[in-house]
VEXGU-290168 format. One line per 8 residues: number of its first residue (from 1); for each residue x, y, z of N, C-alpha, C. Coordinates in pm, 1 decimal, always signed. Each point is the difference from the previous one (the first is absolute). Layout:
BEGIN
NUM> X:Y:Z:X:Y:Z:X:Y:Z ~ ...;
This chain:
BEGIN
1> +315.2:+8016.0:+4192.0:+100.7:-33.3:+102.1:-68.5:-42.1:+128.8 ~ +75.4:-115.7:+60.4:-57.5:-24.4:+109.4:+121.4:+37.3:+81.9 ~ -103.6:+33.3:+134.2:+139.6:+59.4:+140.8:-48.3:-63.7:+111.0 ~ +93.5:-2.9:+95.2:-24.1:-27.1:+159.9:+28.7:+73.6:+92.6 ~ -99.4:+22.3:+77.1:+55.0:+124.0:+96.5:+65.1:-123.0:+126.3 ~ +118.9:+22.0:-17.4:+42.1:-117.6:+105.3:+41.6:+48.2:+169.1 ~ -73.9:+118.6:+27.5:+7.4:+62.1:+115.5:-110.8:+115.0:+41.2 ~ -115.4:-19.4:+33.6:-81.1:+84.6:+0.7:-105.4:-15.1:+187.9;
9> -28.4:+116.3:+26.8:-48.9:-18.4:+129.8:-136.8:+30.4:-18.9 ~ -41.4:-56.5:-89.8:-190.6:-6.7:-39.0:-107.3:-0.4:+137.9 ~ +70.2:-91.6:+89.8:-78.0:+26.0:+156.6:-22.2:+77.7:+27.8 ~ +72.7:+110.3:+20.1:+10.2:+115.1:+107.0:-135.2:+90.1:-50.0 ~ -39.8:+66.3:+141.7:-137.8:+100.6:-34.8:-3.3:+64.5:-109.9 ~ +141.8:+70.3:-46.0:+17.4:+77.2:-91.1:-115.9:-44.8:-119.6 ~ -21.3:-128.3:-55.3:-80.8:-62.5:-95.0:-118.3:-34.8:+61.4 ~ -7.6:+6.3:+131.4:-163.6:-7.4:+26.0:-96.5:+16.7:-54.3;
17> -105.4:-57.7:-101.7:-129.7:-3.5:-67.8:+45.2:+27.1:-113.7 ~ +163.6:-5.6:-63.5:+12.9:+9.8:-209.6:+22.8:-124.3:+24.3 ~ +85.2:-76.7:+82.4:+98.3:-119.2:-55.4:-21.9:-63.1:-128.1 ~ -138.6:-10.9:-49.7:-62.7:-96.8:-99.3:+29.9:+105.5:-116.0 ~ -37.2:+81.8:+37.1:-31.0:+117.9:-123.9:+170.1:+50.2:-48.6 ~ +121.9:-6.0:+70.0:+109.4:+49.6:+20.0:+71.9:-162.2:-87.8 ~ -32.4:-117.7:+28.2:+36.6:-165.8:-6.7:-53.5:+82.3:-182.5 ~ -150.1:+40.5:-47.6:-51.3:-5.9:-129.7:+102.1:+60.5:-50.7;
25> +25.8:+166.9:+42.7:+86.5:+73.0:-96.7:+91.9:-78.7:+6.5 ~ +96.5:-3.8:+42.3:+155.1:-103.3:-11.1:-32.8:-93.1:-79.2 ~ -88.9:-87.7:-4.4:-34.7:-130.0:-91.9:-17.7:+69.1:-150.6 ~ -66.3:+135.9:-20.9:+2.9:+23.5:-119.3:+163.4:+103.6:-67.7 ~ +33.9:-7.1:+123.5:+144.1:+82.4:-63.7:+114.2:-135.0:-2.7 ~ -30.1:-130.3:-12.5:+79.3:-114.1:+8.7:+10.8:-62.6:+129.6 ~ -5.5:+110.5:+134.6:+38.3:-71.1:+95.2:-95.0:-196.2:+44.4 ~ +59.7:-95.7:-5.3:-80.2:-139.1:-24.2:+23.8:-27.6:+136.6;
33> +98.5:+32.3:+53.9:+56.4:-77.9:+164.8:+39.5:+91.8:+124.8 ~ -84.3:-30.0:+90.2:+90.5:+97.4:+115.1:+63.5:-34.7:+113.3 ~ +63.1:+31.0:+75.4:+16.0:-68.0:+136.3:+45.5:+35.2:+102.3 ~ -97.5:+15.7:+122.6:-23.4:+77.5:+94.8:+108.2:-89.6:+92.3 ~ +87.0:+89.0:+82.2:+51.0:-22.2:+89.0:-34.7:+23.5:+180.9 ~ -23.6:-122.8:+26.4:-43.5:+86.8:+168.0:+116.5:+6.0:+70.8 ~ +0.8:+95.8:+129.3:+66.4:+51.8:+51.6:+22.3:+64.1:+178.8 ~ -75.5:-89.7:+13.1:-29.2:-48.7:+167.4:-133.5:-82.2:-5.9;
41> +23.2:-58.1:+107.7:-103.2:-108.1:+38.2:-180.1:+60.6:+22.8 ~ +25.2:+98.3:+17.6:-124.5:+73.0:+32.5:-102.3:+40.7:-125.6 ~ +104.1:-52.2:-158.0:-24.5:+33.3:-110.1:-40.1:-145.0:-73.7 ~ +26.0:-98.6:+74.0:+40.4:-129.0:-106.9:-157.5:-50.4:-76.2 ~ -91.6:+45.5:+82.6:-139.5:-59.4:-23.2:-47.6:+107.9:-150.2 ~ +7.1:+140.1:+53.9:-42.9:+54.6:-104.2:+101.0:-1.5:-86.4 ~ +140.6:-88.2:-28.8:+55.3:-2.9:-144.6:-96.0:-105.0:-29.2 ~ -12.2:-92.6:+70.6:-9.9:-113.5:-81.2:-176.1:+11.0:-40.3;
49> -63.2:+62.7:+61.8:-163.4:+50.9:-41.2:+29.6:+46.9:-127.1 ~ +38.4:+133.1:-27.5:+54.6:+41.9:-94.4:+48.4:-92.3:-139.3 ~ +77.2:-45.5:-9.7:+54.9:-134.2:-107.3:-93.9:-120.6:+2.0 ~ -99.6:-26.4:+94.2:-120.6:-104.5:-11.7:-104.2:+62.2:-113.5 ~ -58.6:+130.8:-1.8:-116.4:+55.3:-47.0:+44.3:+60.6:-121.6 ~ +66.5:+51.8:+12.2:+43.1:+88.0:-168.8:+104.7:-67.0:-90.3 ~ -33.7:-59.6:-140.2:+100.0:-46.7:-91.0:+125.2:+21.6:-27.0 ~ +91.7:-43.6:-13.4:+132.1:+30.3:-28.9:+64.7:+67.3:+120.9;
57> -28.1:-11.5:+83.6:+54.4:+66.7:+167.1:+112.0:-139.4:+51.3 ~ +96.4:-43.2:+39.7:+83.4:-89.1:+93.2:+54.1:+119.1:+108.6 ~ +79.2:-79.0:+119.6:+46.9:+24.1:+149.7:+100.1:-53.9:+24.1 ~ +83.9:+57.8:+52.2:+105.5:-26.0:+104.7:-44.4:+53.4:+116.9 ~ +54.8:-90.8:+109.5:-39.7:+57.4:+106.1:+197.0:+3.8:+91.0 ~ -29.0:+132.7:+110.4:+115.6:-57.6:+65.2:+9.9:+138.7:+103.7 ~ +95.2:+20.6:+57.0:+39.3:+143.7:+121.0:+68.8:+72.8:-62.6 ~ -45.6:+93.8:-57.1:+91.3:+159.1:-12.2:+98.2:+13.3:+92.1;
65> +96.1:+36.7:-20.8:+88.8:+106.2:+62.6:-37.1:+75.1:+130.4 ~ -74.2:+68.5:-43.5:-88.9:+142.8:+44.8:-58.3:-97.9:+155.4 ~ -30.4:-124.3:-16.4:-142.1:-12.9:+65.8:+55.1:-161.9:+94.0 ~ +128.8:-26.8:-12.9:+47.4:-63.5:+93.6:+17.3:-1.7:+171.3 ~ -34.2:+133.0:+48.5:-28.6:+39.6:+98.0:-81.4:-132.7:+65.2 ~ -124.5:+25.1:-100.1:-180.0:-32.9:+5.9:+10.7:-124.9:+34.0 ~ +127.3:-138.2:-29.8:-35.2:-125.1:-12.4:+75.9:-57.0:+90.5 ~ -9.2:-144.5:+16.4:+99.9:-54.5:+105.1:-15.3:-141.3:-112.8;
73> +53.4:-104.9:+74.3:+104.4:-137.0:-88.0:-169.1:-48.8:-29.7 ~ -86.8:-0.2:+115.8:-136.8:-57.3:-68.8:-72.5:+12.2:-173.8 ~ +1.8:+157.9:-19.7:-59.1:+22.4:-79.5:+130.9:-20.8:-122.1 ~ +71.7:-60.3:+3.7:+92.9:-64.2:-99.3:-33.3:-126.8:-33.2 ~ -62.4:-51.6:+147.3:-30.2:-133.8:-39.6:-150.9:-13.0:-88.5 ~ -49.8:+108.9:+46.8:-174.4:+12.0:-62.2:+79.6:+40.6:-165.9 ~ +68.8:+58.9:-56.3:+19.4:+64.9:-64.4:+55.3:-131.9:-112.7 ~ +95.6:-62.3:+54.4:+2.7:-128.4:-64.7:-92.5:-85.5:-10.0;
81> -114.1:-31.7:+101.5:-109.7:-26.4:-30.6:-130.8:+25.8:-124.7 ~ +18.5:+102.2:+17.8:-97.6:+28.0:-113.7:+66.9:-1.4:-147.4 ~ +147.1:+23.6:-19.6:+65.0:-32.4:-131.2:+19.4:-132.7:-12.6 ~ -2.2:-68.1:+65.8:-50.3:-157.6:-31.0:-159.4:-33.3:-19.8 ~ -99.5:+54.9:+48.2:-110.3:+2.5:-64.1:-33.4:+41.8:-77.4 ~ +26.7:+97.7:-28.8:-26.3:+98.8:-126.9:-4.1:-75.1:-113.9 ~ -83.8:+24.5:-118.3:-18.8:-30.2:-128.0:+71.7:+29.8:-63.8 ~ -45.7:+8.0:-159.9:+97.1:+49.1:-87.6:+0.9:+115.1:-52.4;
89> -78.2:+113.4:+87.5:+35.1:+123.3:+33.8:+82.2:+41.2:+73.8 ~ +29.0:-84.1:+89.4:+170.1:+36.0:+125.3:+64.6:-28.9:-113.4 ~ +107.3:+96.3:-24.8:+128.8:-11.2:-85.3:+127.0:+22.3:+18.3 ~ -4.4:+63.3:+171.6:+138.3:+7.8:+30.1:-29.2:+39.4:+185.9 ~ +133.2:+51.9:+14.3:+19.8:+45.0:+155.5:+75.9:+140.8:+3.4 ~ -88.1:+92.3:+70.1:+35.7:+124.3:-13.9:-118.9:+120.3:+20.0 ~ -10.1:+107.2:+44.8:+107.5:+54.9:-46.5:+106.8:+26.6:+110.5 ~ +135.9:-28.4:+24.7:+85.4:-36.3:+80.3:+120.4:+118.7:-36.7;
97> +82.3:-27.6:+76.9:+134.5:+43.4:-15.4:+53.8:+92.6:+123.2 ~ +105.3:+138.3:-58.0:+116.8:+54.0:+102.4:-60.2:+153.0:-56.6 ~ -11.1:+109.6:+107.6:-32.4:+143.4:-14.9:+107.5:+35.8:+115.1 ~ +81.4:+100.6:-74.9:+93.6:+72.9:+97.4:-68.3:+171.7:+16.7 ~ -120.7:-21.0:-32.9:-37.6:+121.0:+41.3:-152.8:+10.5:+50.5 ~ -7.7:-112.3:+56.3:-159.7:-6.7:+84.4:+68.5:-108.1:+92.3 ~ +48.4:+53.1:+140.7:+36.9:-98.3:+81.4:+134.1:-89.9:-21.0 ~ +32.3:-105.0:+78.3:+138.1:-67.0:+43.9:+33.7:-136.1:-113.8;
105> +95.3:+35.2:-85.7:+2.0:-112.9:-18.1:+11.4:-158.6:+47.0 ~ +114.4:+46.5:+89.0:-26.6:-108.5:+113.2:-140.1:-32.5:+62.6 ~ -78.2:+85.6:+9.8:-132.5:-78.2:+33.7:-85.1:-48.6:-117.8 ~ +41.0:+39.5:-113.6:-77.8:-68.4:-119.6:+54.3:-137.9:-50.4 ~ +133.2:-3.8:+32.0:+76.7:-92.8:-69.2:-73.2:-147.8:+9.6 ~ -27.5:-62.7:+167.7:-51.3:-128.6:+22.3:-128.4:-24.9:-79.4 ~ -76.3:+97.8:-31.7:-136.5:-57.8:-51.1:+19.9:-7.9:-164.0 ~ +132.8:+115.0:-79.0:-3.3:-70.3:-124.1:+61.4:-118.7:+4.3;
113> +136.3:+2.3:+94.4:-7.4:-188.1:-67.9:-21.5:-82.5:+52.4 ~ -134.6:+7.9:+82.7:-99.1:-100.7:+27.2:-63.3:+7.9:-104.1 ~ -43.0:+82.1:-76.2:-61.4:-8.6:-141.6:+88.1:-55.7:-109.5 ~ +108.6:+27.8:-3.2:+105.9:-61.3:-105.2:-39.7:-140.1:-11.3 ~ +42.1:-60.6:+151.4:-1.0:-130.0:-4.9:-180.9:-26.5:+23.2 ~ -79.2:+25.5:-24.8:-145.8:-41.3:-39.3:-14.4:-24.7:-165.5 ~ +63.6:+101.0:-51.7:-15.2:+11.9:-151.2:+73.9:-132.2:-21.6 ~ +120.5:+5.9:+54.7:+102.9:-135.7:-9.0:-101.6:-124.3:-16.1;
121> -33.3:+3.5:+130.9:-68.5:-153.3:+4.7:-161.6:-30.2:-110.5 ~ -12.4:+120.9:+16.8:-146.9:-5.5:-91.6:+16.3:-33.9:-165.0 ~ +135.5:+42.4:-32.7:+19.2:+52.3:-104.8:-58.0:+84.5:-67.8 ~ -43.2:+118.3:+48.4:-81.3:+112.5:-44.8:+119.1:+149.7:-29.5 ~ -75.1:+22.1:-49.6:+116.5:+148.6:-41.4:-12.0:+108.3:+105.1 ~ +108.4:+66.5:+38.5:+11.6:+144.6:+80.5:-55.0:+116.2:-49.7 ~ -92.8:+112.9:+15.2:-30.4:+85.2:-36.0:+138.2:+124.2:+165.6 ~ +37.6:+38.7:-55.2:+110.1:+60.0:+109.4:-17.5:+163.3:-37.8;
129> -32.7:+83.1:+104.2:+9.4:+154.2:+31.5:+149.3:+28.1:+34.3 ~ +50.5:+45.6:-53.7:+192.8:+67.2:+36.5:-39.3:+136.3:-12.4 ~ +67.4:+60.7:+98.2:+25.3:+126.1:+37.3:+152.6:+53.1:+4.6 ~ +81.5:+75.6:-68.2:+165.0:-15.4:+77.1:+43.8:-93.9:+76.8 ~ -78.1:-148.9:-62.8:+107.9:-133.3:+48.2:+12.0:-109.8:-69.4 ~ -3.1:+37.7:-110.0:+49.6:-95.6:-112.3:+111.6:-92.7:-6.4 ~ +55.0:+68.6:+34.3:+109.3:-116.4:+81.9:+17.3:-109.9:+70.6 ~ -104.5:+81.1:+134.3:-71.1:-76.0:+88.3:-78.0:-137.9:-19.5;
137> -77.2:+54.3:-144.2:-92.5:-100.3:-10.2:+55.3:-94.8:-107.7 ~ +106.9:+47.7:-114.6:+87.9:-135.6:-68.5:+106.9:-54.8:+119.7 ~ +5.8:+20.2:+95.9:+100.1:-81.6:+109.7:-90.4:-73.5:+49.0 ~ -141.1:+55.6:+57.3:-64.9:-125.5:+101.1:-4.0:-138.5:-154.0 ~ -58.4:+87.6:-101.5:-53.4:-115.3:-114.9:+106.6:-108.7:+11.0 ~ +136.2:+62.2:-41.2:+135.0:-64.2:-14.3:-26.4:-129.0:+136.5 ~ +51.8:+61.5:+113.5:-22.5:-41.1:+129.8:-107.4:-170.4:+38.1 ~ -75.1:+42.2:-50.9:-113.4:-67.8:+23.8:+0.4:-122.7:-121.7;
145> +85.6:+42.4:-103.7:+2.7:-101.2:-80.9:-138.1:+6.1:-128.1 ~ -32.7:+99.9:+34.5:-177.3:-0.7:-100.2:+36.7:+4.7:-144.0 ~ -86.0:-94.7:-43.8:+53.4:-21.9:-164.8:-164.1:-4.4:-78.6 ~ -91.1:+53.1:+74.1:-137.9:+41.2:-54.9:+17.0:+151.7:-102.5 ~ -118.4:-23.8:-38.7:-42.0:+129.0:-48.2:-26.0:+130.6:+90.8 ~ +20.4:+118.8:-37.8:-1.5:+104.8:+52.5:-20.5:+148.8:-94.4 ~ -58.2:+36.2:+110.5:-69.3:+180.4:-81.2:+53.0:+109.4:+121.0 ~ +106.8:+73.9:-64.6:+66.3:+73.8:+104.1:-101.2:+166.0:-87.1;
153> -152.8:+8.3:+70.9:-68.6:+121.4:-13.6:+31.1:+125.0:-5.0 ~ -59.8:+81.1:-125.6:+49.4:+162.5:+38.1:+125.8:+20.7:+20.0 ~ +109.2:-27.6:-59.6:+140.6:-36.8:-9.4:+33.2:+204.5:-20.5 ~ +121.8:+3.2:+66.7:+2.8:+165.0:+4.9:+177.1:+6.6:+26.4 ~ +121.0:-41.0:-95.4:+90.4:+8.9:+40.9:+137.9:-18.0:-98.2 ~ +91.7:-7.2:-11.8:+129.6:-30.5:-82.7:-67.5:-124.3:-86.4 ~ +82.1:-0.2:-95.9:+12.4:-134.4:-89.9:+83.6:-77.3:+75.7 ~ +114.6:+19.3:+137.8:+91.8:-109.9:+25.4:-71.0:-47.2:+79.8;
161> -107.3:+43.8:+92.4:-113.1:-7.9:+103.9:-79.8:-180.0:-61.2 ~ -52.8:+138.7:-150.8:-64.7:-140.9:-60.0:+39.5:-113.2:-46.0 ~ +134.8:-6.4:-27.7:+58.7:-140.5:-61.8:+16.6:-69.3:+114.9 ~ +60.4:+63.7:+128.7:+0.5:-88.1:+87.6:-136.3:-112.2:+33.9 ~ -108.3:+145.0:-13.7:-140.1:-132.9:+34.1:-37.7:-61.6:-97.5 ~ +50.1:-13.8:-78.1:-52.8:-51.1:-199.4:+106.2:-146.0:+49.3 ~ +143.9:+69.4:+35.6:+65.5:-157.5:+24.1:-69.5:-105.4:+94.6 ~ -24.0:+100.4:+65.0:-74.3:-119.9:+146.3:-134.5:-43.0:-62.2;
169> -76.0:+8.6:-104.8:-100.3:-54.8:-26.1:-113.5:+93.2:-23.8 ~ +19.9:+108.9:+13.3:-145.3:+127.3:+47.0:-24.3:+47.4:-153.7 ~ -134.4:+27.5:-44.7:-49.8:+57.2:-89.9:+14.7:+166.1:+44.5 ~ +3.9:+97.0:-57.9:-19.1:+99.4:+0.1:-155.7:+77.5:-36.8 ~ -87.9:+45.2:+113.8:-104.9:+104.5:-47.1:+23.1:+125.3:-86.0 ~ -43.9:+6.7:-71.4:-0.2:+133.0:-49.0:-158.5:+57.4:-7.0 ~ +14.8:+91.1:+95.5:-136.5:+122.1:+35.3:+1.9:+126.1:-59.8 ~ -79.2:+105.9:+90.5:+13.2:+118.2:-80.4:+96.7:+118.2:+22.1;
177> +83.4:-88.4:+72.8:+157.0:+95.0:+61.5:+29.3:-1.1:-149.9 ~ -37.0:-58.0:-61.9:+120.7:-8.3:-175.8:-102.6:+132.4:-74.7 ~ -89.4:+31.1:+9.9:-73.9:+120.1:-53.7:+63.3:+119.0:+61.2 ~ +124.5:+36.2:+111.4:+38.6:+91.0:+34.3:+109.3:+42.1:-107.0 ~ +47.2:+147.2:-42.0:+100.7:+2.1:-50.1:+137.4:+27.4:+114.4 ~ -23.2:+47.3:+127.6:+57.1:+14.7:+108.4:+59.8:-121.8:+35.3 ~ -58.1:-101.7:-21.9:+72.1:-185.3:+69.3:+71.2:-42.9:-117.6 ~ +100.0:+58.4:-43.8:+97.1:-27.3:-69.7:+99.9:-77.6:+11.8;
185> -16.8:-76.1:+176.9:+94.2:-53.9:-18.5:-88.3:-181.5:-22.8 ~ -96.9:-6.6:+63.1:-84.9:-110.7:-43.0:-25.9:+5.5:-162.4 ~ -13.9:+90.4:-34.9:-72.3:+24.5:-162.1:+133.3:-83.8:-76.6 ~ +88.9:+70.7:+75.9:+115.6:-67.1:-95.3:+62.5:-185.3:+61.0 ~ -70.2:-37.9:+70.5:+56.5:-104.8:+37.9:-125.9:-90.6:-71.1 ~ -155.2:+52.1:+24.5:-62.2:-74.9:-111.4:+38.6:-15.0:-149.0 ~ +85.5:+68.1:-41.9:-0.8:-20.7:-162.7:+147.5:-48.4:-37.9 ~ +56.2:-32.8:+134.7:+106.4:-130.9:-2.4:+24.7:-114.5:+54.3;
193> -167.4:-43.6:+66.5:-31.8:-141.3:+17.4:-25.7:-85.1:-89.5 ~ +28.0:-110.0:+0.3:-58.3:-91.4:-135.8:-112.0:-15.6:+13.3 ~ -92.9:+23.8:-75.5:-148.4:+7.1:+34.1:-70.9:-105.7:+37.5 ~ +64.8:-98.0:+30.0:-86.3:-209.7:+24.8:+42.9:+46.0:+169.0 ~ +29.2:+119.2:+13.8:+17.4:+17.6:+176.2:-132.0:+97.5:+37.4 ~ -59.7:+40.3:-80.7:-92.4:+118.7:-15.1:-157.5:-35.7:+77.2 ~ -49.6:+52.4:+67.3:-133.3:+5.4:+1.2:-91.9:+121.0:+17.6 ~ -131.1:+36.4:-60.5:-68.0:+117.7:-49.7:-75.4:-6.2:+203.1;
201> -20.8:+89.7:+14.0:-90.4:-7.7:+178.6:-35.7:+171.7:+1.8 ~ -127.3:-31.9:+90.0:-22.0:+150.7:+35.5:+27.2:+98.4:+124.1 ~ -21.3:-137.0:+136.3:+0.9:+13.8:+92.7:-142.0:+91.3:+61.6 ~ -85.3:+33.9:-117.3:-113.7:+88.2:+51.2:-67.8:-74.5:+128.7 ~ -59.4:+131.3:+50.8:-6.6:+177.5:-5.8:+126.9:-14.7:-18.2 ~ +90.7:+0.2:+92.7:+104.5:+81.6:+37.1:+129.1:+34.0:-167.3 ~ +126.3:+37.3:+21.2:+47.3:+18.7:-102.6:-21.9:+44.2:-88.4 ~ -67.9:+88.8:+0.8:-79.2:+58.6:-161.5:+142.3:+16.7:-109.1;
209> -70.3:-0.8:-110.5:+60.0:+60.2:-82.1:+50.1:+199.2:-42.6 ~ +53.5:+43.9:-44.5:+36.2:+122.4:-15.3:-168.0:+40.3:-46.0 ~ -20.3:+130.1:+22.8:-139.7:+53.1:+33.3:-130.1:-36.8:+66.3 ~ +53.5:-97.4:+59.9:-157.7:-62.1:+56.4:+36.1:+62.5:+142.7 ~ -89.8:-23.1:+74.2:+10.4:+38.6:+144.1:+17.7:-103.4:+93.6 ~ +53.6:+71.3:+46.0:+41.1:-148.1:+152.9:-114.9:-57.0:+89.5 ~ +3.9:-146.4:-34.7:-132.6:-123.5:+16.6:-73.4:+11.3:-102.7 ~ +30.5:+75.4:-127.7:-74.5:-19.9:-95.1:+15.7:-152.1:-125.6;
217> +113.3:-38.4:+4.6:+67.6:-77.3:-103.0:-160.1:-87.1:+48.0 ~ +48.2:-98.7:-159.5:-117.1:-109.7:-45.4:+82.5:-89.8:-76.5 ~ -39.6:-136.0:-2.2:+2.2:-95.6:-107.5:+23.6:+45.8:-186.9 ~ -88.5:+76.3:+14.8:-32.5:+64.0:-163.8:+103.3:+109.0:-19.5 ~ +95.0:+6.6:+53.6:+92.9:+97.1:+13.2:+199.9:-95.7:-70.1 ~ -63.3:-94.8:-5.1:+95.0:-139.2:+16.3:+37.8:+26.6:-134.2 ~ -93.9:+27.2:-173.2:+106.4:+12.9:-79.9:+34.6:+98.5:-31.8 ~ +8.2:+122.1:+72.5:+56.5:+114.7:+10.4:+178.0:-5.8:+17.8;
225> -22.5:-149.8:+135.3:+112.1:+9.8:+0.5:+59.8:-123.3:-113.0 ~ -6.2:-88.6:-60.7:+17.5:-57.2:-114.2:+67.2:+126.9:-39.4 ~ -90.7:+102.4:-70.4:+57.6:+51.0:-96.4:+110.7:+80.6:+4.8 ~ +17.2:+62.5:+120.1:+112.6:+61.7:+74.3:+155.8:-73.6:-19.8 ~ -46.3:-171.3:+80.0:+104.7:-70.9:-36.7:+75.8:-26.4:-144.5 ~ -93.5:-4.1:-81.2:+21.8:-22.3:-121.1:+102.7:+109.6:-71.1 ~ -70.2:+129.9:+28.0:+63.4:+100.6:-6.3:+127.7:+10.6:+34.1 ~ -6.6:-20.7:+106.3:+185.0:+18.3:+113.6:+71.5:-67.3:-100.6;
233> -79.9:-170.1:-38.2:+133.4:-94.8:-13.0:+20.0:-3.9:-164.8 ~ -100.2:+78.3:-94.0:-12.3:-1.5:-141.8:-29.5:-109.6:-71.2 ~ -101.0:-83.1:+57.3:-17.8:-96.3:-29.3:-180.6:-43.5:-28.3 ~ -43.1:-19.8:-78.7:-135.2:-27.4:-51.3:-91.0:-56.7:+107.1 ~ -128.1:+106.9:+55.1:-53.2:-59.1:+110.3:-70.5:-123.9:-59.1 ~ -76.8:-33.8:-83.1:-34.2:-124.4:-31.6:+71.2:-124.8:+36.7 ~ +93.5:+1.7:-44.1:+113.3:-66.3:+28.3:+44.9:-55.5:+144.7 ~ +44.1:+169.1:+84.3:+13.9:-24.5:+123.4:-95.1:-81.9:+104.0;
241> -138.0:+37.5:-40.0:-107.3:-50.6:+45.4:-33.3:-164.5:+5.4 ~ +62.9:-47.8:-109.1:-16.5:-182.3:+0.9:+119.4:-14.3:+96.3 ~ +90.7:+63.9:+21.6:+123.9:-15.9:+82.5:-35.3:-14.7:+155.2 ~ -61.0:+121.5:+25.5:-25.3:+37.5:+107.5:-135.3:-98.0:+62.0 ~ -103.9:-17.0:-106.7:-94.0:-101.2:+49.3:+29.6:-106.8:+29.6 ~ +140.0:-73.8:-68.2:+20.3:-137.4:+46.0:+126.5:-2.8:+142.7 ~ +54.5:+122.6:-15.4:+60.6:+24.2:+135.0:-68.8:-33.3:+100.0 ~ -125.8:+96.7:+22.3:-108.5:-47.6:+102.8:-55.0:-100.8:+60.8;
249> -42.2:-118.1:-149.0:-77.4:-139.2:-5.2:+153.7:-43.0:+64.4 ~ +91.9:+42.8:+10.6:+134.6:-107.4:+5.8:+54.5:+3.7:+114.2 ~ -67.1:+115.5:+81.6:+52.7:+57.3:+142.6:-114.7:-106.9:+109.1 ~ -169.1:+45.1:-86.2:-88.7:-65.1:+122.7:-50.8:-137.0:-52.0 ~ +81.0:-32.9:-99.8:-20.2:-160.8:-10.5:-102.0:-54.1:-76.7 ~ -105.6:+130.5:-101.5:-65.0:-41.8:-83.0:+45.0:-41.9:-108.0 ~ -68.3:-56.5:-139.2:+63.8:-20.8:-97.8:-5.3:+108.0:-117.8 ~ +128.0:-25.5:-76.3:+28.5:+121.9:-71.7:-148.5:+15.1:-114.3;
């Protein structure tokens, strides 16, 4: 089986001096593709260092939530800048979106859809962070008219939550919130998505899976959750896995 970790934060110190060795294990547990999302401007160099030197690594770059404070309209314009230079390791714009629980939405709102409409014009796909604003973020999509591809990350909420962003265009992450037996209400909204909405992600460090420790999660942790899913939805991970791999190639524009 081949997989894609289609959300992983391989930059961060946390991987300081494995990355290569962490990139091997995953490559021998299937993982073939990864893709690092940056997440303020202060980060964009070491994503893209990162996805230059080690195989099978791609980037999005774009403003967190969290870290909108940090920027003003310039570094939007640098930010579109470099996703027009970028190779064919830039694969999207992100990681972006709405957090109702780190700061104002109203102060986050202008810089995602200044990103909306970047992805727009670029034609590049959204990698989007939602926090309790799912709503929020299928209205700006709606709003804005965006008819790109999209990865609504670490998804944590109702099935009516998710159809809404499935209508507006958004892929669904599935991380290691689905290894909880406690998130019952996500557990059960993954195993009534149609799975061509599906994508496998780790989000490591962060997000671990059930027994790991917090900032511990990894790449190699990715068909753990495969098999989990498989489980929930009773359906043959082999199977799920050609599903889910061409979900991915179909989100960042590689070929199946």
């Amino acid at each position: 089986m081949e997989l894609i970790d289609a959300h992983c934060h391989l930059d961060f110190p946390a991987f300081d001096g494995r990355r290569e060795a962490v990139m091997r294990e995953a490559a021998a547990l299937g993982v073939v593709r990864l893709v690092i999302p940056g997440v303020r401007a202060a980060d964009w160099q070491r994503v893209v260092s990162c996805a230059e030197v080690i195989h099978g690594i791609h980037y999005c770059l774009g403003i967190h939530p969290w870290f909108v404070q940090e920027h003003d309209w310039q570094d939007l314009e640098r930010l579109r800048a470099l996703l027009v230079a970028g190779g064919e390791r830039c694969v999207g714009v992100g990681e972006c979106g709405l957090d109702r629980l780190q700061g104002e939405l109203s102060a986050q709102m202008p810089c995602f859809e200044a990103q909306v409409d970047i992805a727009g014009e670029l034609k590049l796909p959204l990698v989007i962070h939602s926090v309790r604003a799912h709503d929020e973020v299928a209205s700006v999509l709606k709003r804005k008219g965006f008819s790109g591809r999209a990865l609504v990350h670490g998804f944590a909420g109702s099935y009516q939550q998710a159809r809404k962003l499935v209508d507006a265009g958004c892929m669904i992450g599935v991380g290691g919130i689905i290894t909880y037996a406690r998130a019952r209400k996500t557990r059960d909204t993954l195993s009534r998505l149609p799975l061509s909405c599906l994508v496998l992600e780790t989000d490591a460090p962060d997000m671990p899976p059930a027994g790991v420790a917090a900032g511990g999660n990894s790449p190699v942790y990715l068909p753990d959750f495969l098999t989990e899913l498989a489980q929930l939805r009773g359906e043959p991970a082999e199977n799920m896995a050609q599903v889910l791999y061409a979900n991915a190639c179909r989100l960042y524009g590689w070929p199946e």
